[in-house]
C-alpha positions in Angstrom: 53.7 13.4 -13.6 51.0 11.3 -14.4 47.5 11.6 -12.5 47.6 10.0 -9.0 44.3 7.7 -9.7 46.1 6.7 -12.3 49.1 5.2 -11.0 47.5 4.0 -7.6 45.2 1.4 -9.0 45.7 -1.9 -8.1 44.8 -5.1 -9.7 41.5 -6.2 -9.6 42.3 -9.9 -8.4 43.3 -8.0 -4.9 41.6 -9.0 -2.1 39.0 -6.0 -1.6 36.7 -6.8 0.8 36.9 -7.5 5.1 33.9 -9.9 4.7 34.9 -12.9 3.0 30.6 -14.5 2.9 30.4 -11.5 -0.5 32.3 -14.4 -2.3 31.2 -17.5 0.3 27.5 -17.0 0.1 27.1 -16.4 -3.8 25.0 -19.8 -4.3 21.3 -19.6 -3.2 19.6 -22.7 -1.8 15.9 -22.7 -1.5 13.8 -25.8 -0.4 9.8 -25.3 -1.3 8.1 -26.7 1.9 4.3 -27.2 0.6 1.4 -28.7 2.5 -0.4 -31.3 1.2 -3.2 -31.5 2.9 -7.3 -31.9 1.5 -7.3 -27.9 2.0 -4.7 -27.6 -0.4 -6.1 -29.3 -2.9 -9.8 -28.4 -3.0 -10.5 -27.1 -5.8 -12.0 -23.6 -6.5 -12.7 -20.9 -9.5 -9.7 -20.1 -11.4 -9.8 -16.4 -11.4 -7.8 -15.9 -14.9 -9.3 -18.5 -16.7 -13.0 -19.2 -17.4 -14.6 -22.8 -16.7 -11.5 -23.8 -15.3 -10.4 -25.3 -11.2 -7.5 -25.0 -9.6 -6.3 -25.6 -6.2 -3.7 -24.0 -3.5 -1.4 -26.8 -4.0 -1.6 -25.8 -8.2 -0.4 -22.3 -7.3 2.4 -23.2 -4.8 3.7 -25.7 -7.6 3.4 -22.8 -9.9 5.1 -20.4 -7.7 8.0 -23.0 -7.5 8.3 -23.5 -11.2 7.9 -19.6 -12.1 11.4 -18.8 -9.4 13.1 -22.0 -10.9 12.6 -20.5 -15.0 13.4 -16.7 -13.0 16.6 -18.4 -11.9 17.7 -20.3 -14.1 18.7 -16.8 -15.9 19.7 -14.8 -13.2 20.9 -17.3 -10.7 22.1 -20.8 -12.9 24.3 -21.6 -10.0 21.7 -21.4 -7.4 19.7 -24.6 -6.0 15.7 -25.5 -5.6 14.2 -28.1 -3.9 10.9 -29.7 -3.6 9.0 -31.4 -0.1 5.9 -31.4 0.1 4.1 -32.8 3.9 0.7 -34.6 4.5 0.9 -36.4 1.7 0.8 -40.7 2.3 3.4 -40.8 -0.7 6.7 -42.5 0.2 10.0 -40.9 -0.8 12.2 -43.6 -3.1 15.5 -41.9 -1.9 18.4 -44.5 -1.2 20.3 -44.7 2.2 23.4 -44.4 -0.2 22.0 -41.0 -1.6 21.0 -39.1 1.7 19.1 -39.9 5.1 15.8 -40.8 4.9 13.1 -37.9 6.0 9.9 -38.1 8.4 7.2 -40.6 7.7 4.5 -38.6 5.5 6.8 -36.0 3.9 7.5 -36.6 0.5 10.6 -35.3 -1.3 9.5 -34.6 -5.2 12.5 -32.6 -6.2 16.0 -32.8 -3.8 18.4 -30.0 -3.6 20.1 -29.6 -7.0 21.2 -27.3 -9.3 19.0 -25.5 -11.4 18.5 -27.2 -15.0 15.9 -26.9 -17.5 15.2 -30.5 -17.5 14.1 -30.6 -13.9 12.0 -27.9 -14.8 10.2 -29.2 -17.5 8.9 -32.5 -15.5 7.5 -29.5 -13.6 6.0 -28.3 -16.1 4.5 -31.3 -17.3 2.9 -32.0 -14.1 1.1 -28.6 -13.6 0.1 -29.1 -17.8 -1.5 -32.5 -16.7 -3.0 -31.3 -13.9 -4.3 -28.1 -15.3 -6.0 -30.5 -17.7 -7.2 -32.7 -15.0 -7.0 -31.3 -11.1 -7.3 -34.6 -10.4 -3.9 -35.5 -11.6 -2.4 -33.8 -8.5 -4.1 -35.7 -6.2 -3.2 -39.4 -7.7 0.4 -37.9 -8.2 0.6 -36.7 -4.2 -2.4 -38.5 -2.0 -3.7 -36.5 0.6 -3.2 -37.8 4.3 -6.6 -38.5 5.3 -6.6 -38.8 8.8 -4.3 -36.4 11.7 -1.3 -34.7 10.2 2.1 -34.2 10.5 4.0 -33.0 13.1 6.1 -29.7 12.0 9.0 -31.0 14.5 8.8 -34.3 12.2 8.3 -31.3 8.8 11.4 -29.3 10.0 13.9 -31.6 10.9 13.0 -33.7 7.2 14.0 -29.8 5.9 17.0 -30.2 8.2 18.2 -33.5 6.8 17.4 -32.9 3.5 19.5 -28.9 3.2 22.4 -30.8 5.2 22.4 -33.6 2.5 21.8 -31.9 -0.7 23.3 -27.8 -0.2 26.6 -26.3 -0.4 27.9 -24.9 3.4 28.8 -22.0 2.4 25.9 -21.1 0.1 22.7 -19.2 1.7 19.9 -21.8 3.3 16.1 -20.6 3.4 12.7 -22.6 3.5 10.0 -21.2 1.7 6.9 -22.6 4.3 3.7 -22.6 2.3 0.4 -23.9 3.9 -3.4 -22.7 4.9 -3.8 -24.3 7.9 -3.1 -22.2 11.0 -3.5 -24.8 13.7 -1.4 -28.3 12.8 -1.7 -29.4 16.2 -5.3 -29.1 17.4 -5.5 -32.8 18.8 -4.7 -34.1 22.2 -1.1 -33.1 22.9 -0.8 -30.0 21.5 1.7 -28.5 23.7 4.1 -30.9 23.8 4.6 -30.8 19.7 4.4 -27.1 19.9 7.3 -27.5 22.2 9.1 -30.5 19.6 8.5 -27.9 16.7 10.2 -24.9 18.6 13.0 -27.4 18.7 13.6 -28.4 16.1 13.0 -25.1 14.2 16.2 -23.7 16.4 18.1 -26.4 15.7 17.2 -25.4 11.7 18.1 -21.9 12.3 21.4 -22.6 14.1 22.6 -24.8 11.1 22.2 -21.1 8.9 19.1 -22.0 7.5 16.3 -19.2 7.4 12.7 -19.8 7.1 10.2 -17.6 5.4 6.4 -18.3 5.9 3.9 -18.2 3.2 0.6 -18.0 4.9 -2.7 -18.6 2.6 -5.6 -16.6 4.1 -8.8 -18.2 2.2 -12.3 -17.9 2.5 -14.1 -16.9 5.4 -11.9 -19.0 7.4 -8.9 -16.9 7.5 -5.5 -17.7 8.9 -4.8 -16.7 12.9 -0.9 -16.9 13.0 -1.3 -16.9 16.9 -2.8 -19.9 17.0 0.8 -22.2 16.8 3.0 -20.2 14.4 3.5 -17.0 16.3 4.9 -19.1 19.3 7.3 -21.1 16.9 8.4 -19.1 14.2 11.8 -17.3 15.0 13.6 -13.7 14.2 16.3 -14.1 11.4 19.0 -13.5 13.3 19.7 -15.7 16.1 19.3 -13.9 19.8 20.2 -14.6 23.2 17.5 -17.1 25.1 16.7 -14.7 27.4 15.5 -12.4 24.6 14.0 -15.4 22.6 11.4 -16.0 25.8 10.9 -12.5 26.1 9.5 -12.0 21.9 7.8 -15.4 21.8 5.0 -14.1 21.2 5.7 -12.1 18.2 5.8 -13.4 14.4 8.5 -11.8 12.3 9.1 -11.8 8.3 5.4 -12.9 8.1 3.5 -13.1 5.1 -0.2 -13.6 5.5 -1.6 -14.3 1.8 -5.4 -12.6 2.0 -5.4 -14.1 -2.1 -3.5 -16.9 -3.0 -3.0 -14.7 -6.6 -0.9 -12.9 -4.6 1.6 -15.7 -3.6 4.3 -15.9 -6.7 4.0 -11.8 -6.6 5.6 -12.1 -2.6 8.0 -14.3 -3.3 9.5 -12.3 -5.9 10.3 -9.9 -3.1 12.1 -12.6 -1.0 13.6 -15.0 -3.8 17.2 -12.8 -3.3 18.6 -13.5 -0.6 20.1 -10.6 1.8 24.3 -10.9 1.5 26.3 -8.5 3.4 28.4 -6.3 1.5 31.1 -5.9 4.6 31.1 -6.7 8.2 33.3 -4.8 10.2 34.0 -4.2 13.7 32.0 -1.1 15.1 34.0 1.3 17.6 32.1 3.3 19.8 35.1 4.3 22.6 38.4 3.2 23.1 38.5 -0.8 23.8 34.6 -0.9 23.7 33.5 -2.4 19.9 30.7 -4.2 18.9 30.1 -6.2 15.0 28.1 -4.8 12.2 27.0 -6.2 8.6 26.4 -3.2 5.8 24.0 -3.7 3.5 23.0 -1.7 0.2 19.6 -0.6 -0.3 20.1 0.8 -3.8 21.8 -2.1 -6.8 21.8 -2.1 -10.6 20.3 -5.6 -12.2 22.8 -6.3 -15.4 22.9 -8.9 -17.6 24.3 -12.2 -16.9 28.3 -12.2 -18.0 29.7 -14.0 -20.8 31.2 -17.4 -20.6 33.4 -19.2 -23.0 33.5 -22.9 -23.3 35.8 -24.9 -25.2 35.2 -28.4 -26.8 36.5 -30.8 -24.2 36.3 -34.9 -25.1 33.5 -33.9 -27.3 31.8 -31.9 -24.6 31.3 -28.3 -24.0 32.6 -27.0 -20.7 33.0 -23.5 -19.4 36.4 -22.1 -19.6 38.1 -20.1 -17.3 40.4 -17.3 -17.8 43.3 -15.8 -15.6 45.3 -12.9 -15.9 49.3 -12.9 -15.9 52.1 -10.3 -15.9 55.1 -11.1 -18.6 58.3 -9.3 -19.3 58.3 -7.2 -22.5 61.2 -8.8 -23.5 61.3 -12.9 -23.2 57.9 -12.8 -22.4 58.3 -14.7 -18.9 55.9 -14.9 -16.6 56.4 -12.0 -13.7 55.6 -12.8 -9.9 53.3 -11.2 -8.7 55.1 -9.8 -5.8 57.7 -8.7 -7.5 55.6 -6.0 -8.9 55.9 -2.2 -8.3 54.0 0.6 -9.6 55.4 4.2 -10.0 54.6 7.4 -12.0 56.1 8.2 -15.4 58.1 11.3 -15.3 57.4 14.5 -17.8 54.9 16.3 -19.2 53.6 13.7 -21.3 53.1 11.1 -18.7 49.3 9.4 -18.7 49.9 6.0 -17.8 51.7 4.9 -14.9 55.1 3.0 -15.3 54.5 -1.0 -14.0 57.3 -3.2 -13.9 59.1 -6.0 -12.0 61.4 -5.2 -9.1 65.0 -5.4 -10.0 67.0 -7.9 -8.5 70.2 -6.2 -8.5 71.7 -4.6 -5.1 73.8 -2.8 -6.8 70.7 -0.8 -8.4 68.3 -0.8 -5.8 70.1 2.3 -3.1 67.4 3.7 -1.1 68.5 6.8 1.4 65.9 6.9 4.4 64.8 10.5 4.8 63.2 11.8 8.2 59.8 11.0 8.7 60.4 7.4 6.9 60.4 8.6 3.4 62.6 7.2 0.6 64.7 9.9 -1.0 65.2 9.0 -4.9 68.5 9.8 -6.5 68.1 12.5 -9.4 67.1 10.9 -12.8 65.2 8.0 -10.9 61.8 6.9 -10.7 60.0 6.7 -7.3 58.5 3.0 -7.4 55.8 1.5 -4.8 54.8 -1.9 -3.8 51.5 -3.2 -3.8 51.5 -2.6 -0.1 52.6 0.8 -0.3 50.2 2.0 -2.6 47.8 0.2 -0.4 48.6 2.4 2.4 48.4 5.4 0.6 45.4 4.9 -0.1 43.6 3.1 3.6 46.1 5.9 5.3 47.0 2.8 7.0 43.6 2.6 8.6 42.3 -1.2 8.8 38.9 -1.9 8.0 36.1 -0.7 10.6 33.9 1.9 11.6 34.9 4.7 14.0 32.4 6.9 16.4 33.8 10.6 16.5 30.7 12.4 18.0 27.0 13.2 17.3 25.1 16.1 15.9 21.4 17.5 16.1 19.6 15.8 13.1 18.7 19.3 11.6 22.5 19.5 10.9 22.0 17.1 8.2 20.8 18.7 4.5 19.6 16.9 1.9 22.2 17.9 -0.3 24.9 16.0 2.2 23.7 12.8 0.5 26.4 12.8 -2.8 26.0 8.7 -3.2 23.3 6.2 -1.9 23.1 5.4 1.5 24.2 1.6 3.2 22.2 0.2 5.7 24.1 -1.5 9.0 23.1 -3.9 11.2 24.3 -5.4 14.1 26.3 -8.7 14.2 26.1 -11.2 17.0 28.1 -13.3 15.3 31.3 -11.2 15.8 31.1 -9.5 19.0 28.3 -11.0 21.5 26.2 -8.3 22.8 26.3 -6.4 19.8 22.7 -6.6 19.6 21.7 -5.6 23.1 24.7 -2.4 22.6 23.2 -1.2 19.1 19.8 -1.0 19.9 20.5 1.2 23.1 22.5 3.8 20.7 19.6 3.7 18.2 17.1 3.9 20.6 19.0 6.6 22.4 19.8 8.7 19.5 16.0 8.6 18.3 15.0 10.2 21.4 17.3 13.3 21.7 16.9 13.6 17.4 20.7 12.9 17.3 23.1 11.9 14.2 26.3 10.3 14.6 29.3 11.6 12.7 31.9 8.5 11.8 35.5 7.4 10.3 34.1 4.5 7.9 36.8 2.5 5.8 34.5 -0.6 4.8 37.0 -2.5 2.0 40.9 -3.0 2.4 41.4 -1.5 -0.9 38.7 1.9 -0.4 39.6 5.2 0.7 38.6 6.5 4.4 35.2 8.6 4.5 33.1 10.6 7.0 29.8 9.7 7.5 27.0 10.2 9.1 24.8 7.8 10.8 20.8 8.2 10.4 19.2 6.3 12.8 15.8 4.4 11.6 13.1 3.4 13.9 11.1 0.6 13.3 8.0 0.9 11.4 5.1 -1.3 9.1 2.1 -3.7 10.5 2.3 -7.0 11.0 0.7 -7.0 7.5 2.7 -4.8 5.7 6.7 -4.6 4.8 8.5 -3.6 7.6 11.7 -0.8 7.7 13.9 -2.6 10.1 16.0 -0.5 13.0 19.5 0.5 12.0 21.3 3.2 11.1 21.6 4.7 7.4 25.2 4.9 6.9 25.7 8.1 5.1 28.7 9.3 2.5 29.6 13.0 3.5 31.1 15.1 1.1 34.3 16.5 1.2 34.9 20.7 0.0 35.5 19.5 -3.4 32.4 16.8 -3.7 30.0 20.3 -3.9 29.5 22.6 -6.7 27.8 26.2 -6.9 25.1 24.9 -8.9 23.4 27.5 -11.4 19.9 28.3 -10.4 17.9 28.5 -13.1 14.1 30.1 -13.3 11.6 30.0 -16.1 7.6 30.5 -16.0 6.1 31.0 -12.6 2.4 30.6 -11.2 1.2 31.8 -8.5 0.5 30.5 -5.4 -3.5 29.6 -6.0 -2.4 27.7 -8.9 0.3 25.8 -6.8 -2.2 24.7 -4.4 -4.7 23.8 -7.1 -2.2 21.3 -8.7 -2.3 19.3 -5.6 -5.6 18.3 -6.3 -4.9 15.9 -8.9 -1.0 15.0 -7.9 -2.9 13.4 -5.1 -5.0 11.2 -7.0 -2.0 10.2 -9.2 0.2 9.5 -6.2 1.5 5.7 -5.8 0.0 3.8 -2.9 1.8 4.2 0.0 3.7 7.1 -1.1 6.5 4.8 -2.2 7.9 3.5 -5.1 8.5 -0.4 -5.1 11.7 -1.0 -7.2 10.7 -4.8 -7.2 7.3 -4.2 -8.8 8.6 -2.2 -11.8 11.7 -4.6 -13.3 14.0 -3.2 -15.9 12.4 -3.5 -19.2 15.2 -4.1 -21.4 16.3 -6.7 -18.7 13.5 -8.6 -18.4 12.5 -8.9 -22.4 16.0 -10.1 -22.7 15.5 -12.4 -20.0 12.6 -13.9 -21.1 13.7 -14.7 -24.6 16.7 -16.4 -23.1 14.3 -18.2 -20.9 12.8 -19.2 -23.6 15.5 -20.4 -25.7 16.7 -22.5 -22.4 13.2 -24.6 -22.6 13.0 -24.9 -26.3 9.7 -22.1 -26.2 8.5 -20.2 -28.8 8.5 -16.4 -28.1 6.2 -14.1 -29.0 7.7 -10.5 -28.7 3.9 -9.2 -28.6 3.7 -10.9 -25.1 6.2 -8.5 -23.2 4.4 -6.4 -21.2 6.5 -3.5 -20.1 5.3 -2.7 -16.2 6.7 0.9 -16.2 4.7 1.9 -19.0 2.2 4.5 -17.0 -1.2 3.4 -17.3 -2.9 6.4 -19.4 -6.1 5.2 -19.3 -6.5 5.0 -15.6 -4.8 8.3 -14.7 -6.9 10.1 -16.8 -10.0 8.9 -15.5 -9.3 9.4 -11.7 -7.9 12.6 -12.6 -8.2 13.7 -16.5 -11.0 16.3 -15.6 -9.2 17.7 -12.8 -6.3 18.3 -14.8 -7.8 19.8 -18.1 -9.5 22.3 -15.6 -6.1 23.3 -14.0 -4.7 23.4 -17.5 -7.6 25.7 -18.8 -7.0 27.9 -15.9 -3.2 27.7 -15.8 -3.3 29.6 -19.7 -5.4 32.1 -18.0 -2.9 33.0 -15.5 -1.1 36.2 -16.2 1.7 35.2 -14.2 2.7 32.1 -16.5 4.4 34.2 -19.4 6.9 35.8 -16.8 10.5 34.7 -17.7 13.2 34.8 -15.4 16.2 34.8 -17.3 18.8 32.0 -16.7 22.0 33.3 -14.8 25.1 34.4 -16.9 22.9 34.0 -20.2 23.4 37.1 -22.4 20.4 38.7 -24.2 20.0 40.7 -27.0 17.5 43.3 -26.7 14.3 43.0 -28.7 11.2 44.5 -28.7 9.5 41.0 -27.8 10.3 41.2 -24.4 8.0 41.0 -22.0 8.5 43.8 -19.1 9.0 42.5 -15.6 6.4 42.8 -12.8 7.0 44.2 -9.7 6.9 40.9 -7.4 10.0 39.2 -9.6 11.7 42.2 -9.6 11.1 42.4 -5.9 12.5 38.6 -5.9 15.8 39.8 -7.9 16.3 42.4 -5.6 15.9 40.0 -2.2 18.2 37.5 -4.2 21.0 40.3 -5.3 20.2 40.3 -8.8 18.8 43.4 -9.7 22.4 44.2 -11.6 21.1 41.2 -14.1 18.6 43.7 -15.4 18.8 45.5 -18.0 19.2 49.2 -18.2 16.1 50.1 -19.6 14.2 47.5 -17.3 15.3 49.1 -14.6 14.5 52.6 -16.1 10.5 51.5 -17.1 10.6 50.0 -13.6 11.7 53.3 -11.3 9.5 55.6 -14.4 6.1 53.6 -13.1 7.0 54.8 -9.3 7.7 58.0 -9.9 11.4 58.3 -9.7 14.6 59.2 -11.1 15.7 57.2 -14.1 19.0 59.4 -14.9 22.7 58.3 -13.8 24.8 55.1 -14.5 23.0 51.5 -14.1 24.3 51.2 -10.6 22.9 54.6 -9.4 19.4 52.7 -11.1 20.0 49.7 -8.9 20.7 51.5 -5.7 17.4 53.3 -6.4 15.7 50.8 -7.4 16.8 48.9 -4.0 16.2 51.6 -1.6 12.6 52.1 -3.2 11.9 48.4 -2.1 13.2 49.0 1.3 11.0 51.7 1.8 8.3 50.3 0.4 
């Protein structure tokens, strides 16, 4: 019979996942939200070039255009979009195209898809203006006098995502400015108040907004001056909790160099998309809503497409699958479908074919238990549904609480497959936020693990995992680890294997210790390794060349600059001397040229060998190996203390033995 994976594969146009946003939310929608104030656009010191200005309002622009080319490539179906506030320039869009936005808010690019002629008037611009700073200033006139309101900036970002993006694509507002207190004149309160509004009334329509804050000069930026009391958590809360956390600023970037502000919005410019959301049971008739998220993803290339020559224009074509019959080569429906194994020795593949219509062939005897008894000479076939059973164990989709477990009970080598991240979702059951955070809060305290029946996809298997719970951490300056729990893939008996320990040259313990003193000058900051900061480099020079090819570019291959190269030159000059000393005294460690000899290897005896010292084979015989020696290593062993070396090699290894426990 053939293999059982083999046979119980379904098609991949099944319906695989609980959470239908995996497939609603694969268009991103991002709206630039730039200040235009004189701030923005005083000029200063370029710090890459020489003799040259630039301004904040340069950099933002150049922010914008750098994620449009990036996404153009990775994302073509996304959409960008352009306002810019505090600028006296009128928007020219029609009644008949959209609603009109606030007085002094200017709409330069509306919600669109990506395409590399809306880039390149971008491009021009920042050319022109890099030419002649001036350029941005006629092109977008400063308001002189007051500013404008952010309830006025927010709901213009309201009307303008309602008019121009897809509902069921993913909303954010990337807020760039360096002023931290908008409304310092008379009345202060009462915008603050009008901005709060409005900026729920952004958030409940699914749109998210992520600050850029630009921290310049010796004035700073002081985010609890008006934006701490204003900006909101991602996730919608209860009002209660919203008055309770006014005061705090979450998902904040504060920009200390405005350099820095394309490198942050790399980190944000993919949105977070929920791989499942399923209901989370923690007791009989008591549930709450989770999303899962993964925390570890492979960047591929972009696939393929086909276009065909349509009325003299190229248009993407779309392929479908179909079933026919072998014979007349009619289509098959889909339903009528049924898998089965092929019978014999031989068998590989499994047998597929269309149900039978006839009665007369189709006798089925109902054993106990609800099985189907096949008549000799038959093949057993399935349905879709059956094999989907099989498979689910006619679980449905969700996540099950069985118990919990001291955290020391989880070992490292538990963790076969990377870890998902869940989180809790009001959406689905209210008061899932307020019932989550007193199990992970709970658990942290008495160092607890929760054991769990997870079946995330219709179409996956049932697993046990374990549930890590993950306390808060970071600065209001740094990246934050949200609090969650680290949903974790057990293994079952046949997931482990006896892996061969292996042992070459040791060192001893001084030399150990000694290494540490140039690890630790080589060690990343933070301790942490930033997956974002080191891209793929066969993905990105592929990507730039395309990207290239899109705007018509030359490339120059000699301009790829490969970010996981290490950087020689600085490693050995915080640490080069540190490590040629270890080095020097690592060859002058007598210890180094004993070889442990890999387990099950067979060794011809030579006269090269070097003889064991006492310490490894003190370590063979704490470890059960001492029957891996050889006969005459054991011999020269028990000849240096003094005792016996006549009988069999086992009455040498119980010697040998009882010498160490004596000694």
């Amino acid at each position: 019979m053939a293999p059982y994976d083999d046979w119980n594969a379904l098609e991949e146009e099944e319906e695989e996942l609980q959470d239908a946003s995996m497939f609603d939310t694969k268009r991103d929608v991002i709206l630039f939200c730039i200040d235009c104030s004189e701030s923005m656009l005083e000029p200063y010191d370029d710090p890459k070039y020489e003799d040259v200005k630039t301004c904040h309002l340069f950099t933002a622009l150049e922010a914008a255009m750098q994620i449009q080319k990036k996404k153009i490539i990775v994302g073509p179906n996304d959409s960008v979009g352009i306002m810019l506030f505090n600028t006296t320039r009128r928007s020219e869009t029609n009644r008949s195209e959209g609603s009109e936005i606030k007085k002094n808010t200017f709409l330069f690019q509306p919600i669109s898809p990506l395409s590399a002629p809306k880039i390149q008037e971008l491009i021009q611009l920042l050319d022109a203006a890099r030419e002649d700073l001036d350029e941005l200033r006629k092109t977008f006139p400063p308001l002189i006098t007051g500013r404008v309101p952010m309830g006025d900036v927010f709901t213009s970002c309201n009307w303008i995502i309602r008019d121009g993006a897809p509902k069921t694509a993913s909303k954010r507002v990337f807020l760039i400015t360096d002023e931290d207190d908008p409304h310092s004149n008379v009345g202060s309160k009462q915008l603050t108040i009008s901005a709060r509004t409005t900026l729920i009334d952004l958030t409940q329509a699914g749109v998210t907004v992520e600050p850029f804050f630009i921290s310049a000069g010796e004035k700073g930026f002081n985010a609890s001056k008006f934006y701490s009391s204003i900006l909101l958590p991602t996730d919608l809360e209860d009002e209660e909790e919203l008055q309770k956390d006014a005061s705090i600023l979450p998902e904040s970037i504060s920009i200390s160099r405005i350099e820095d502000l394309l490198s942050q919005m790399r980190f944000h410019e993919v949105p977070k998309r929920a791989q499942f959301s399923v209901p989370f049971q923690l007791a009989d008739g008591f549930t709450i809503g989770i999303k899962g998220y993964g925390l570890v993803t492979e960047q591929k290339k972009g696939t393929y497409k086909y276009f065909a020559d349509v009325d003299n224009e190229l248009k993407v074509a779309t392929s479908r699958t179909i079933y026919a019959e072998e014979g007349n080569q009619k289509e098959v429906d889909k339903t009528k479908i049924v898998y089965g194994p092929d019978l014999g020795m031989g068998a590989s593949k499994p047998e597929v074919g269309a149900a039978d219509d006839d009665e007369d062939n189709d006798e089925e005897i109902t054993g106990g238990f609800g099985a189907r008894v096949v008549k000799a000479g038959q093949r057993p076939f399935f349905t879709a549904e059956d094999i989907r059973s099989f498979r689910t164990l006619g679980l449905e989709p969700g996540i099950k609480l069985l118990g919990f477990k001291d955290r020391a009970e989880l070992q490292l080598e538990d963790n076969v497959k990377h870890s998902q991240f869940i989180y809790p979702d009001e959406m689905s059951y209210s008061g899932s936020k307020r019932t989550f955070s007193a199990l992970l809060k709970s658990m942290i305290e008495k160092g607890k693990i929760g054991i769990a029946l997870c079946l995330t996809r219709r179409n996956a298997s049932p697993v046990f995992c374990a549930l890590l719970p993950q306390e808060e951490k970071g600065e209001a300056s740094d990246w934050d680890d949200p609090a969650g729990f680290h949903l974790i893939q057990l293994p079952f008996a046949d997931d482990i294997r006896a892996a061969a320990i292996e042992e070459s040259m040791r060192t001893s313990k001084e030399m150990k210790t000694a290494a540490l003193a140039w690890i630790d000058k080589l060690t990343m900051k933070k301790g942490t390794y930033e997956p974002d900061s080191f891209p793929n480099p066969a993905l990105a020079y592929h990507n730039e060349q395309l990207q290239a090819s899109a705007f018509r570019e030359e490339y120059d291959p000699d301009s790829f600059e490969d970010l996981t190269e290490p950087k020689v030159d600085a490693m050995h000059k915080r640490a080069g001397k540190l490590m040629k000393d270890w080095k020097i005294a690592l060859t002058e460690d007598p210890s180094i040229n004993v070889v442990v000899p890999a387990t099950g290897q067979k060794r011809k005896a030579t006269n090269q060998d070097v003889a064991l010292g006492e310490a490894e084979i003190r370590s063979m015989c704490d470890n059960g190996t001492l029957a891996k020696l050889r006969v005459d290593q054991l011999k020269d062993f028990l000849k240096s203390k003094g005792e016996s070396v006549s009988g069999k090699k086992a009455d040498l290894v119980d010697r040998a033995s009882d010498w160490f426990g004596s000694h």
